[in-house]
GUFILO-857301 format. One record per atom (N, C-alpha, C): residue in one letter; atom name; x, y, z; residue number from 0. Coordinates in Angstrom, 3 decimals, always signed. Each point is the difference from the previous one (the first is absolute). Layout:
BEGIN
{res: A	atom: CA	c1: X	c2: Y	c3: Z	n: NUM}
...
***
This chain:
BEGIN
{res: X	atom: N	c1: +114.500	c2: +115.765	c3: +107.060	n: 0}
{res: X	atom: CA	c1: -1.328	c2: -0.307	c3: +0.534	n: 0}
{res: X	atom: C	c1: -0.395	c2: -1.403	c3: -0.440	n: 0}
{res: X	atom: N	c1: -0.673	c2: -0.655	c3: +0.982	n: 1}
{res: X	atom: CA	c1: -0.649	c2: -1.061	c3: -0.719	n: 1}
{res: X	atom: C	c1: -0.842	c2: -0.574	c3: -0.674	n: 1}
{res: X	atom: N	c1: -0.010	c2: -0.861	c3: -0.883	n: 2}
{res: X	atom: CA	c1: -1.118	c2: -0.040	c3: -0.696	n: 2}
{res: X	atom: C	c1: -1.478	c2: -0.670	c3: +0.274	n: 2}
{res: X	atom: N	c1: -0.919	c2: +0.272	c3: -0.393	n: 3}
{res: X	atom: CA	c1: -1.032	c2: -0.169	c3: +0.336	n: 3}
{res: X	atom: C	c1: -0.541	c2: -1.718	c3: +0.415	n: 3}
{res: X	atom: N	c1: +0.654	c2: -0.728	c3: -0.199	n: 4}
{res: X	atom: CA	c1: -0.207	c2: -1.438	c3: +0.359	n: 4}
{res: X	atom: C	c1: +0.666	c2: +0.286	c3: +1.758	n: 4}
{res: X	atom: N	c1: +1.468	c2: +0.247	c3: -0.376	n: 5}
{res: X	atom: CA	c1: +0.494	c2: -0.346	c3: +1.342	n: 5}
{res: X	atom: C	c1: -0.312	c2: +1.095	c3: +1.148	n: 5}
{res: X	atom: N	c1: -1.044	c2: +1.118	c3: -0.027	n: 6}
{res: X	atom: CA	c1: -0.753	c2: +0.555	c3: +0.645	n: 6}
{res: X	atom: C	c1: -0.737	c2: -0.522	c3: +0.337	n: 6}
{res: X	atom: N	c1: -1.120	c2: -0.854	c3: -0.857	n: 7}
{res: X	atom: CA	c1: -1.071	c2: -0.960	c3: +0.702	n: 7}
{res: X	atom: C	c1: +0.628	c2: -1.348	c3: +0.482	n: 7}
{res: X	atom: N	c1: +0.935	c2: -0.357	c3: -0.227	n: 8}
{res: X	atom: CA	c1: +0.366	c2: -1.346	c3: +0.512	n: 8}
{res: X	atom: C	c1: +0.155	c2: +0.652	c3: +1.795	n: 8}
{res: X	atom: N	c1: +0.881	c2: +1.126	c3: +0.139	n: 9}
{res: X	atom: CA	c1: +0.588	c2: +0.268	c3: +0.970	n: 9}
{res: X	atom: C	c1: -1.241	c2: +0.749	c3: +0.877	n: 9}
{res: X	atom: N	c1: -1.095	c2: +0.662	c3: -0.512	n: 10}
{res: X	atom: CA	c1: -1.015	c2: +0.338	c3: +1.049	n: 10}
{res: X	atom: C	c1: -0.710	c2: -1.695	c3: +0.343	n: 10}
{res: X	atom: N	c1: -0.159	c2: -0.856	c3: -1.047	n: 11}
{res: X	atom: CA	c1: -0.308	c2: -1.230	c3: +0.359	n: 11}
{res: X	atom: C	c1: +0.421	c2: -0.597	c3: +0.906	n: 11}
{res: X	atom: N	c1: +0.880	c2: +0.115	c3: +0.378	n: 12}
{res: X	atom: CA	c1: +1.165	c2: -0.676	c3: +1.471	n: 12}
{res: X	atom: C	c1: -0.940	c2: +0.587	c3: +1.043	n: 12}
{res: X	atom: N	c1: -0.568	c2: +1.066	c3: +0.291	n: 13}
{res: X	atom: CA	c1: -0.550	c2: +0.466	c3: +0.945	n: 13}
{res: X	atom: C	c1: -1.476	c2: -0.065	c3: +0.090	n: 13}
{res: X	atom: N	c1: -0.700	c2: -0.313	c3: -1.199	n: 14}
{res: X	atom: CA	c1: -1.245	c2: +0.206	c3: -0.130	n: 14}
{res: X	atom: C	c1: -0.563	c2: -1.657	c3: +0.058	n: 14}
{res: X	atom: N	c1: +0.707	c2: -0.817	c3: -0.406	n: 15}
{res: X	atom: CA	c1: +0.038	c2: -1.135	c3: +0.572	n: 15}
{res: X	atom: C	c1: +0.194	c2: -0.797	c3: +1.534	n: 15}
{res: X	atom: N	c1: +0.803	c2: +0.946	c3: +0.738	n: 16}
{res: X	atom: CA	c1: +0.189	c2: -0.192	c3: +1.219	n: 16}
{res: X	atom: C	c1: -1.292	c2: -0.156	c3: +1.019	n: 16}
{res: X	atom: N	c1: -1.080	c2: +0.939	c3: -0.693	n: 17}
{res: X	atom: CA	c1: -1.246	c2: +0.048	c3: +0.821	n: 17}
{res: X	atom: C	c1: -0.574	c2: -1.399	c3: -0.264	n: 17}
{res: X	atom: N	c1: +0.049	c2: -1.019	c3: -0.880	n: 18}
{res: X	atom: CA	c1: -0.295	c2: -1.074	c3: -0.092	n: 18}
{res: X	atom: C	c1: +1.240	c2: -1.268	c3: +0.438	n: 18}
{res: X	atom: N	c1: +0.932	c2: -0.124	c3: -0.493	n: 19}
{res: X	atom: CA	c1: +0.993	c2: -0.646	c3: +0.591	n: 19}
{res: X	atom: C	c1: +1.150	c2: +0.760	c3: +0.527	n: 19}
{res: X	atom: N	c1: -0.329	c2: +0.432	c3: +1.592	n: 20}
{res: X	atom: CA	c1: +1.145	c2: +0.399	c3: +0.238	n: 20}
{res: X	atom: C	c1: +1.222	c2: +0.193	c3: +0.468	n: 20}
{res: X	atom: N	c1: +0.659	c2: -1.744	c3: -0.333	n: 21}
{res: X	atom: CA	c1: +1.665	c2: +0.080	c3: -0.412	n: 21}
{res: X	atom: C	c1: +0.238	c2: -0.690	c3: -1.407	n: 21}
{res: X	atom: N	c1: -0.642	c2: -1.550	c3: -0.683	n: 22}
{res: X	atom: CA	c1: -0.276	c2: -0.253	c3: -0.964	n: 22}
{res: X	atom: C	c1: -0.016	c2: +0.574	c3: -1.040	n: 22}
{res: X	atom: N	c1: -0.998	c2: +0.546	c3: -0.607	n: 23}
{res: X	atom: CA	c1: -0.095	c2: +0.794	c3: -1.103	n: 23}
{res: X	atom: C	c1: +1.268	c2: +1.139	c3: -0.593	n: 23}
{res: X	atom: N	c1: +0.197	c2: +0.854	c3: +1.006	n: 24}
{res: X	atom: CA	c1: +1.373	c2: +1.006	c3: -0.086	n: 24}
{res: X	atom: C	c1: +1.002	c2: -0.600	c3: +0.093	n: 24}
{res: X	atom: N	c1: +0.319	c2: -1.090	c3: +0.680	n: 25}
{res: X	atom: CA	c1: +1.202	c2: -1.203	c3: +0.192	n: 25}
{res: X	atom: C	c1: -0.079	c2: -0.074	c3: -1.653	n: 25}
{res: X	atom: N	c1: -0.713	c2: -0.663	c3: -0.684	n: 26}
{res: X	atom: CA	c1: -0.175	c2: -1.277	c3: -1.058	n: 26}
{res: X	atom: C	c1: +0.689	c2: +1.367	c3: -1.107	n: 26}
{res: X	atom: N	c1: -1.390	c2: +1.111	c3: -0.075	n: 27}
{res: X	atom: CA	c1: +0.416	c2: +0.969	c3: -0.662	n: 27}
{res: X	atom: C	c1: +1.875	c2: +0.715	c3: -0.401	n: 27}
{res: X	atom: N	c1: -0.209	c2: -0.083	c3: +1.256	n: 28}
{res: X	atom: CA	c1: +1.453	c2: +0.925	c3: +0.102	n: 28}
{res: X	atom: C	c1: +1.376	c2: -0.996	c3: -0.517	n: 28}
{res: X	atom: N	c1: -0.191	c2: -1.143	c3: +0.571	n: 29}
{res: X	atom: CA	c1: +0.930	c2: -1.262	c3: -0.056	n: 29}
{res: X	atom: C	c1: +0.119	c2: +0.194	c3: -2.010	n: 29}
{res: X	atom: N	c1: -0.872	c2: -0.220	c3: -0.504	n: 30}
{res: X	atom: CA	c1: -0.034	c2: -0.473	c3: -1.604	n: 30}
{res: X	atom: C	c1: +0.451	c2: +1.295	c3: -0.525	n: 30}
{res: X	atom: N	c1: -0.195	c2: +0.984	c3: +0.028	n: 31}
{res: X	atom: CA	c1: -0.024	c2: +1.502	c3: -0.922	n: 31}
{res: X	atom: C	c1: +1.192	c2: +0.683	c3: +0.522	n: 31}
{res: X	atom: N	c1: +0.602	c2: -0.185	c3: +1.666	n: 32}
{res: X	atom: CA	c1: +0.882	c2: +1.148	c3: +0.314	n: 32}
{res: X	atom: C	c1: +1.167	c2: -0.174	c3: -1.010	n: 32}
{res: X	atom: N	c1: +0.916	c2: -0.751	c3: -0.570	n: 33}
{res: X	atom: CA	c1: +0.863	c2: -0.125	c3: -1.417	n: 33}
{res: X	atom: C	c1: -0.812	c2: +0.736	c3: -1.215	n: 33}
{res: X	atom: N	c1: -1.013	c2: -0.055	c3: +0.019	n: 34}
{res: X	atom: CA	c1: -0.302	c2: +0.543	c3: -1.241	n: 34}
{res: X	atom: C	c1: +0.012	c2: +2.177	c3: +0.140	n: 34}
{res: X	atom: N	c1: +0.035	c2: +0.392	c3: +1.384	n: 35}
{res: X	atom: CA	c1: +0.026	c2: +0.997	c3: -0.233	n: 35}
{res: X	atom: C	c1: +0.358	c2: +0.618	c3: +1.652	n: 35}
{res: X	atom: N	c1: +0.894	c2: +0.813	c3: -0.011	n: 36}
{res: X	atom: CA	c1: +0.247	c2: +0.378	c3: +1.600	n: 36}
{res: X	atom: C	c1: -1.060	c2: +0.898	c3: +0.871	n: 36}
{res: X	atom: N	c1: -0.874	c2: +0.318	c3: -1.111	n: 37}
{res: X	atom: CA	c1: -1.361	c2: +1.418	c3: +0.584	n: 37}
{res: X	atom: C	c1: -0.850	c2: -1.391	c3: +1.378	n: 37}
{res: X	atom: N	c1: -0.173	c2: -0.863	c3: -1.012	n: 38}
{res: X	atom: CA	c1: -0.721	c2: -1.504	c3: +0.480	n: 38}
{res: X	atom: C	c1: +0.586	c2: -0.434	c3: +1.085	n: 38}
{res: X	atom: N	c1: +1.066	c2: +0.166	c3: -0.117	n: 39}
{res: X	atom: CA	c1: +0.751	c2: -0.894	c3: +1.242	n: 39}
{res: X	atom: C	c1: +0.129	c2: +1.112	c3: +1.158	n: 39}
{res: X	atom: N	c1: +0.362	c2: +1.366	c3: -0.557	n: 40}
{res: X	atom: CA	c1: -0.194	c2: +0.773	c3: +1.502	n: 40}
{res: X	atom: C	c1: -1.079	c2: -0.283	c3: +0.741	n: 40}
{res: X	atom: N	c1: -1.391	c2: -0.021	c3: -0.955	n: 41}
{res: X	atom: CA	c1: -1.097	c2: +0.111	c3: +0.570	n: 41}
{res: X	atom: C	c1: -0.593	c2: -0.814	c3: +0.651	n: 41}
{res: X	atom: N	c1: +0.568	c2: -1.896	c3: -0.326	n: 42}
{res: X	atom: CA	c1: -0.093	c2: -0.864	c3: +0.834	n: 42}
{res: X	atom: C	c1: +1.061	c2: -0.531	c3: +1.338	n: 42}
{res: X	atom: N	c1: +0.907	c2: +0.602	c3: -0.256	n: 43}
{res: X	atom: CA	c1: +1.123	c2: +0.466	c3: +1.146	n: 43}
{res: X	atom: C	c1: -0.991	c2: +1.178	c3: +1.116	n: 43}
{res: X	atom: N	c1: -0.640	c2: +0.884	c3: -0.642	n: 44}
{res: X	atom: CA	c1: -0.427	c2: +0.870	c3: +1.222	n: 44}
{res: X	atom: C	c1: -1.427	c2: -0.819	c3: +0.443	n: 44}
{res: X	atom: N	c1: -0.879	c2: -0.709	c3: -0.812	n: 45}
{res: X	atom: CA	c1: -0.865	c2: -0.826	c3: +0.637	n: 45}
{res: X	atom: C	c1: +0.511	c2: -0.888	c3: +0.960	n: 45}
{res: X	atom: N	c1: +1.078	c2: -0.732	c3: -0.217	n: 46}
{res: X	atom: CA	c1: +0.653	c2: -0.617	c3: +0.927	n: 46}
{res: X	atom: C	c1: -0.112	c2: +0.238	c3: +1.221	n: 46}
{res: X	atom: N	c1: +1.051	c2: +1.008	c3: -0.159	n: 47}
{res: X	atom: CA	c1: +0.541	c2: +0.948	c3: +1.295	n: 47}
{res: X	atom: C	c1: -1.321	c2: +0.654	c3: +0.693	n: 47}
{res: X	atom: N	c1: -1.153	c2: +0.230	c3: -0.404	n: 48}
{res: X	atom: CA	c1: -1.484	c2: +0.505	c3: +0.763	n: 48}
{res: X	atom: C	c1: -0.501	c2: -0.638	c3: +0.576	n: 48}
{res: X	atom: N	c1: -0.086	c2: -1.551	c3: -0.874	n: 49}
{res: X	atom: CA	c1: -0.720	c2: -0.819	c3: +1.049	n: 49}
{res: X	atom: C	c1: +0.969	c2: -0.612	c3: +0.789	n: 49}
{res: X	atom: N	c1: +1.310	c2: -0.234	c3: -0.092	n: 50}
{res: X	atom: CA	c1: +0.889	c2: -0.289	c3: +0.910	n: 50}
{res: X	atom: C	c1: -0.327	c2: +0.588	c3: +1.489	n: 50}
{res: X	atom: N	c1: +0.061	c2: +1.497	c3: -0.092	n: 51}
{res: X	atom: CA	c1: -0.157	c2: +0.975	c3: +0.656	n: 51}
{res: X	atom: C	c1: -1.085	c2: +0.400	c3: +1.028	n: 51}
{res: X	atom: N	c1: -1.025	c2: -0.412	c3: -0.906	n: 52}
{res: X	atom: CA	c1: -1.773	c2: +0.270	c3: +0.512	n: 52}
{res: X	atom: C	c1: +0.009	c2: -1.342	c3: +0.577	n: 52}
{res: X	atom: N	c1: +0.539	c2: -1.218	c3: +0.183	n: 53}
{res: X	atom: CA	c1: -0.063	c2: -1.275	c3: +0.575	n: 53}
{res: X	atom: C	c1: +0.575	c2: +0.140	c3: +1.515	n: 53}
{res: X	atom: N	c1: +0.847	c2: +0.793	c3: +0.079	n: 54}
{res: X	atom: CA	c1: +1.187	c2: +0.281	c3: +0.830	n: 54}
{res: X	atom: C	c1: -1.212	c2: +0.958	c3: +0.938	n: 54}
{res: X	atom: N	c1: -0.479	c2: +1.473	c3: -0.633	n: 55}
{res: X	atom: CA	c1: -0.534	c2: +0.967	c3: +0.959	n: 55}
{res: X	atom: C	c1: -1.741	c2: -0.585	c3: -0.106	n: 55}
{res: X	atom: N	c1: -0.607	c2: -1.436	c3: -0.133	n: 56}
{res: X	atom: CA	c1: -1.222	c2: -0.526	c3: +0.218	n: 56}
{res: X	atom: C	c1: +0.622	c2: -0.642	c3: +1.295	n: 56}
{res: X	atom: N	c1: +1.016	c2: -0.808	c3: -0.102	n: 57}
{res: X	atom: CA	c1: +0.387	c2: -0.929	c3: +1.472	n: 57}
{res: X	atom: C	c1: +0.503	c2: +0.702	c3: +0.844	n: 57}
{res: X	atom: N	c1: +0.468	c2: +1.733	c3: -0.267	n: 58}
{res: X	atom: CA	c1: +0.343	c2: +0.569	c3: +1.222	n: 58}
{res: X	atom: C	c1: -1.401	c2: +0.762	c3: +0.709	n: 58}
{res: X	atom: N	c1: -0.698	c2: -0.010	c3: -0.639	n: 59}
{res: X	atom: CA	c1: -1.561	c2: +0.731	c3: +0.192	n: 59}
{res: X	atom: C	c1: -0.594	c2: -1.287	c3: +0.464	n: 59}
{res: X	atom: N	c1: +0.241	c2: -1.215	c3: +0.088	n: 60}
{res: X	atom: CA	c1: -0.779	c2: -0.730	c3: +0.365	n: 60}
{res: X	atom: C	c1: +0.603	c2: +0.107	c3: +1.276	n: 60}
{res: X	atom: N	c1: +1.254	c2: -0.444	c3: -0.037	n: 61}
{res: X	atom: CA	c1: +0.501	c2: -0.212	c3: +1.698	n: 61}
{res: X	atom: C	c1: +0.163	c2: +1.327	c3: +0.780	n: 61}
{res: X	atom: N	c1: -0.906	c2: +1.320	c3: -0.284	n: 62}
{res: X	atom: CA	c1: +0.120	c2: +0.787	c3: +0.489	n: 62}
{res: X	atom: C	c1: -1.800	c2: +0.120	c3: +0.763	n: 62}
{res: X	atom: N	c1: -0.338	c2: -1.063	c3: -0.903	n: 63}
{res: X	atom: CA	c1: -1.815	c2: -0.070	c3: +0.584	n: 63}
{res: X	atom: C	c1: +0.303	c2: -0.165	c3: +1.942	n: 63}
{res: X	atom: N	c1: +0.884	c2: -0.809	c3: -0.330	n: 64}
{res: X	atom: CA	c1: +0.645	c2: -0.519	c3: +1.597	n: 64}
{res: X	atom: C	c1: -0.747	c2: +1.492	c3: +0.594	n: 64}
{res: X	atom: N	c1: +0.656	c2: +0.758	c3: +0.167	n: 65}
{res: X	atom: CA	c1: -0.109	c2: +1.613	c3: +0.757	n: 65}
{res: X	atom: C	c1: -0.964	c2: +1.129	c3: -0.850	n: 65}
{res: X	atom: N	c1: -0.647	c2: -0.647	c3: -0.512	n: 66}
{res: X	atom: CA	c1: -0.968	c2: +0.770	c3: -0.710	n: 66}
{res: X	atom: C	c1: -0.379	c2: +1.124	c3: -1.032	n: 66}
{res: X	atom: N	c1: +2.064	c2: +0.124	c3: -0.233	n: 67}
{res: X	atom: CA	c1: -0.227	c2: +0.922	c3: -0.854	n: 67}
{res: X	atom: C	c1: -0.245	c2: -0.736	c3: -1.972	n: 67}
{res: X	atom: N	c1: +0.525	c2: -0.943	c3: +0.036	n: 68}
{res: X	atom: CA	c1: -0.366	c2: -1.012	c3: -0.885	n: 68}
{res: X	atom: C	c1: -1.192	c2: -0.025	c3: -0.363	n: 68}
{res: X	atom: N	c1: -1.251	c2: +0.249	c3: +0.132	n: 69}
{res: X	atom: CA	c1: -1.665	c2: +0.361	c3: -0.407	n: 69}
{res: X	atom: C	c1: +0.516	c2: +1.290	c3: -0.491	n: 69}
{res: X	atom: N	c1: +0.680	c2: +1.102	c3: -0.111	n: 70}
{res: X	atom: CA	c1: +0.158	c2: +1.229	c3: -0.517	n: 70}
{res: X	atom: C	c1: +0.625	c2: -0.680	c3: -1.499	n: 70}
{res: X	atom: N	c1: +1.469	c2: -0.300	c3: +0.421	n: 71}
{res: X	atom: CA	c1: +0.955	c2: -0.403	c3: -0.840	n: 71}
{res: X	atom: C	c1: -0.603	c2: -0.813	c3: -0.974	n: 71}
{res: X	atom: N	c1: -0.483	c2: -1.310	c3: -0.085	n: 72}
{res: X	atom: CA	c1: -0.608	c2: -0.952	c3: -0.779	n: 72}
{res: X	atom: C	c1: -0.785	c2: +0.952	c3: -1.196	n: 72}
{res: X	atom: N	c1: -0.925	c2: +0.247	c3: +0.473	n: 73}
{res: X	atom: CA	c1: -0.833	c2: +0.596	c3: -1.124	n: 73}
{res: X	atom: C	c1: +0.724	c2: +1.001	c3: -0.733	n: 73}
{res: X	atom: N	c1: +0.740	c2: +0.956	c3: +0.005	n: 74}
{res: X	atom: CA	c1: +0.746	c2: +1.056	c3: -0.489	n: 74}
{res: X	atom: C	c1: +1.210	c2: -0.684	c3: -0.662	n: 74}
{res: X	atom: N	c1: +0.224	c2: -1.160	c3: +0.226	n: 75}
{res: X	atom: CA	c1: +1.226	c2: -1.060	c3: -0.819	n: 75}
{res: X	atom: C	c1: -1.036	c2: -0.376	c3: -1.150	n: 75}
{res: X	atom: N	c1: -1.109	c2: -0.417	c3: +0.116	n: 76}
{res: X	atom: CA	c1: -0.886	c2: -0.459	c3: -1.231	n: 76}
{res: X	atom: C	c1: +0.027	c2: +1.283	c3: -0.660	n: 76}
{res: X	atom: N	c1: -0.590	c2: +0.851	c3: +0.204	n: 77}
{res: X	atom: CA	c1: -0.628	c2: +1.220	c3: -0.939	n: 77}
{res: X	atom: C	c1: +1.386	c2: +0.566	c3: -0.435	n: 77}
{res: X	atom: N	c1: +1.174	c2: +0.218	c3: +0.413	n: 78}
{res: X	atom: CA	c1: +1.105	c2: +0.561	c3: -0.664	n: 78}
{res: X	atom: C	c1: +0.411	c2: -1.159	c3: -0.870	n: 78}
{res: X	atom: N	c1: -0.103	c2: -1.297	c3: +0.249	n: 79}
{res: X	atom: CA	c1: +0.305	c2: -1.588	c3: -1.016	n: 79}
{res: X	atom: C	c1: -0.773	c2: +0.263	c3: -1.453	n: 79}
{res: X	atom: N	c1: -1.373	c2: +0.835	c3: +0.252	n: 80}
{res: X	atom: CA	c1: -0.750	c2: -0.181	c3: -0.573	n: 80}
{res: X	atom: C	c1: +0.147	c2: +1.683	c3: -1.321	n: 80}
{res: X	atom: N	c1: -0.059	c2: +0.525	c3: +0.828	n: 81}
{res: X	atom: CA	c1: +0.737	c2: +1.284	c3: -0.284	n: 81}
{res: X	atom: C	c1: +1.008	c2: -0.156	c3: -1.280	n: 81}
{res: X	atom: N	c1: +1.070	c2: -0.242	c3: +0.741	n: 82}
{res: X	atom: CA	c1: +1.225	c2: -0.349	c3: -0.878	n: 82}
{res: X	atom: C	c1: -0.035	c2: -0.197	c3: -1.112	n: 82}
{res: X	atom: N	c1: -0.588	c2: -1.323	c3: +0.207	n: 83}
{res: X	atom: CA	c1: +0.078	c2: -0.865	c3: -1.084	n: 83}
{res: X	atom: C	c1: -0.913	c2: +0.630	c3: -1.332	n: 83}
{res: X	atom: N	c1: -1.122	c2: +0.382	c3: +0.221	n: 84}
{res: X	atom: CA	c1: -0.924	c2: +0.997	c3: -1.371	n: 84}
{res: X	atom: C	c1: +1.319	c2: +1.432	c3: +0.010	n: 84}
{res: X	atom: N	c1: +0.658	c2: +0.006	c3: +0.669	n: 85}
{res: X	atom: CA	c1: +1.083	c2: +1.596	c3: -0.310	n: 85}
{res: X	atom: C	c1: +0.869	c2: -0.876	c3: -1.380	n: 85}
{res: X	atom: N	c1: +0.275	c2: -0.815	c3: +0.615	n: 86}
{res: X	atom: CA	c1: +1.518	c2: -0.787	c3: -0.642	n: 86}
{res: X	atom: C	c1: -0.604	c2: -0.404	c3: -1.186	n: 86}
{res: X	atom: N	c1: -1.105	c2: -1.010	c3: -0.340	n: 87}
{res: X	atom: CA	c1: -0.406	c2: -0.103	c3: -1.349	n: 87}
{res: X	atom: C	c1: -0.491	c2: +0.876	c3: -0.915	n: 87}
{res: X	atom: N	c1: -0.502	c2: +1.029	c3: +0.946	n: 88}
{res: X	atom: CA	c1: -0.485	c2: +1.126	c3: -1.166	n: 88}
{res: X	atom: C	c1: +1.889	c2: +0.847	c3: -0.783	n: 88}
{res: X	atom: N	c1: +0.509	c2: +0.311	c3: +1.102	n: 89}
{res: X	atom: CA	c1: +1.278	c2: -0.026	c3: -0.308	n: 89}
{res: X	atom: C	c1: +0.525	c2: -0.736	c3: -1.025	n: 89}
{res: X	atom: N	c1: +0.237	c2: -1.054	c3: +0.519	n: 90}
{res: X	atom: CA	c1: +0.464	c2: -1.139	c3: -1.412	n: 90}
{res: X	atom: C	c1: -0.317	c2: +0.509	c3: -1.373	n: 90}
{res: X	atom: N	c1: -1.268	c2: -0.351	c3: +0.237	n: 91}
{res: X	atom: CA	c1: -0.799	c2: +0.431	c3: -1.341	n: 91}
{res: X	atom: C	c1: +0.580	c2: +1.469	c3: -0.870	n: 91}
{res: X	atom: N	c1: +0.275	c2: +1.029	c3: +0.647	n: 92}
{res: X	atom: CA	c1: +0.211	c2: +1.069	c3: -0.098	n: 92}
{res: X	atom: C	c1: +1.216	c2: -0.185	c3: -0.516	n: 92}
{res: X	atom: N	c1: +0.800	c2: -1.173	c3: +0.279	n: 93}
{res: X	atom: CA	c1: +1.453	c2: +0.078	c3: -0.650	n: 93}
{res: X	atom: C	c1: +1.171	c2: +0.614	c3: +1.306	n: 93}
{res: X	atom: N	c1: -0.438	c2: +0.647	c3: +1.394	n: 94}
{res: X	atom: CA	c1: +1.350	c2: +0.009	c3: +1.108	n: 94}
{res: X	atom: C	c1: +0.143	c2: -0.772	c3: +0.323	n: 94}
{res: X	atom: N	c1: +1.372	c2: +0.026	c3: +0.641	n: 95}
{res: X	atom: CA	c1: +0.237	c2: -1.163	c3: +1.124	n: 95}
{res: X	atom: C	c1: -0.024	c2: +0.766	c3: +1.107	n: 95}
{res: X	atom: N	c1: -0.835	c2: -0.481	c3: +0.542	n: 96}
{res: X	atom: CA	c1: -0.589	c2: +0.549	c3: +1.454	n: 96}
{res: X	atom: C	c1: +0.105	c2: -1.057	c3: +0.819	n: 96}
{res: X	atom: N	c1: +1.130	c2: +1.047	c3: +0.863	n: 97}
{res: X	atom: CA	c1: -0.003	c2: -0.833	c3: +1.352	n: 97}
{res: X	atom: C	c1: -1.281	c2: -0.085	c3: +1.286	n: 97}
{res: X	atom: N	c1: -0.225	c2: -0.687	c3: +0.633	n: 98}
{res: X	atom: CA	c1: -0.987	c2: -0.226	c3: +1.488	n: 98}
{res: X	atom: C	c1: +0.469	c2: +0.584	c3: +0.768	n: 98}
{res: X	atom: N	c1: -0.571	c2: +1.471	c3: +0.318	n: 99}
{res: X	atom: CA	c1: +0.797	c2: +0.071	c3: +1.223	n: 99}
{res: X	atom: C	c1: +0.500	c2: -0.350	c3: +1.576	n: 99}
{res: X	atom: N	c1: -0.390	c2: -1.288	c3: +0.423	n: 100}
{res: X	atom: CA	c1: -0.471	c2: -0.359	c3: +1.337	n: 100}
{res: X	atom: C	c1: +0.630	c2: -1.292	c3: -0.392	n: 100}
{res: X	atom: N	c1: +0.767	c2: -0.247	c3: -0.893	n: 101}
{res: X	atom: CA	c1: +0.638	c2: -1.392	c3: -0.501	n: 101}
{res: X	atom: C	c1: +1.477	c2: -0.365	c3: +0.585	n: 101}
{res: X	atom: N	c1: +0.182	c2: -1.159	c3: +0.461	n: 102}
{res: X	atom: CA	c1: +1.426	c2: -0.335	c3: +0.367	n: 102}
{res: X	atom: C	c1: +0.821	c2: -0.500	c3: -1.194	n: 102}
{res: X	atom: N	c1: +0.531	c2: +0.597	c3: -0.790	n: 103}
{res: X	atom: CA	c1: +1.090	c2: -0.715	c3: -1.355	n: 103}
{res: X	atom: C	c1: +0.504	c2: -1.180	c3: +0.697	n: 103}
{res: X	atom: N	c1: -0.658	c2: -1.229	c3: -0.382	n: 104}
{res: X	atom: CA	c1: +0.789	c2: -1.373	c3: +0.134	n: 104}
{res: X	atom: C	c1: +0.723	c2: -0.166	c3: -1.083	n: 104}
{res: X	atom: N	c1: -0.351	c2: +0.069	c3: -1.302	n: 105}
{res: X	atom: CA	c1: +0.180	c2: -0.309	c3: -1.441	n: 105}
{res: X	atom: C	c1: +0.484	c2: +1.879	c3: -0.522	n: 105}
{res: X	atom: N	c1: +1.410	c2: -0.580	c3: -0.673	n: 106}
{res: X	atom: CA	c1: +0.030	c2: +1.511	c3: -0.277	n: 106}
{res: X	atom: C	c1: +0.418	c2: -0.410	c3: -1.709	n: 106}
***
């Protein structure tokens, strides 16, 4: 299990995101993932979310085209939003919890 620093470092990757969000978890993850692999999963799966949620915002946008995109859009925020308080409370908790709606770029 991990210890109590690299629990908060690693819910930090996510709880930071609501303020900078590629920066902060970038900077984070970049300096600490050597110091411990719990850290680096957890900025590997931030990665891979917003990788992901970037990907299904521009397919919800170009789906506005035909209107189902006003459905899609908003339900891409609130599951973005979702997630992300799942995954840091997680962290914190010490799993590695995967996203489920995530494309593994970074494995």
């Amino acid at each position: 299990m991990p210890n109590k620093d690299e629990r908060l470092i690693a819910a930090l990757i996510y709880i930071i995101s609501f303020f900078t969000a590629f920066i902060g978890p970038l900077v984070i993850w970049l300096i600490k993932k050597d110091d411990s692999s719990f850290i680096d999963f957890h900025g590997k799966e931030y990665l891979n979310f917003l990788i992901s949620y970037i990907i299904y915002g521009a397919v919800s946008s170009l789906l506005m085209l035909v209107l189902i995109g006003f459905i899609l859009a908003p339900l891409v925020g609130v599951l973005a939003l979702i997630f992300t308080i799942i995954a840091a409370i997680r962290a914190y908790e010490g799993v590695e919890y995967k996203i489920p709606t995530v494309i593994h770029f970074f494995k």
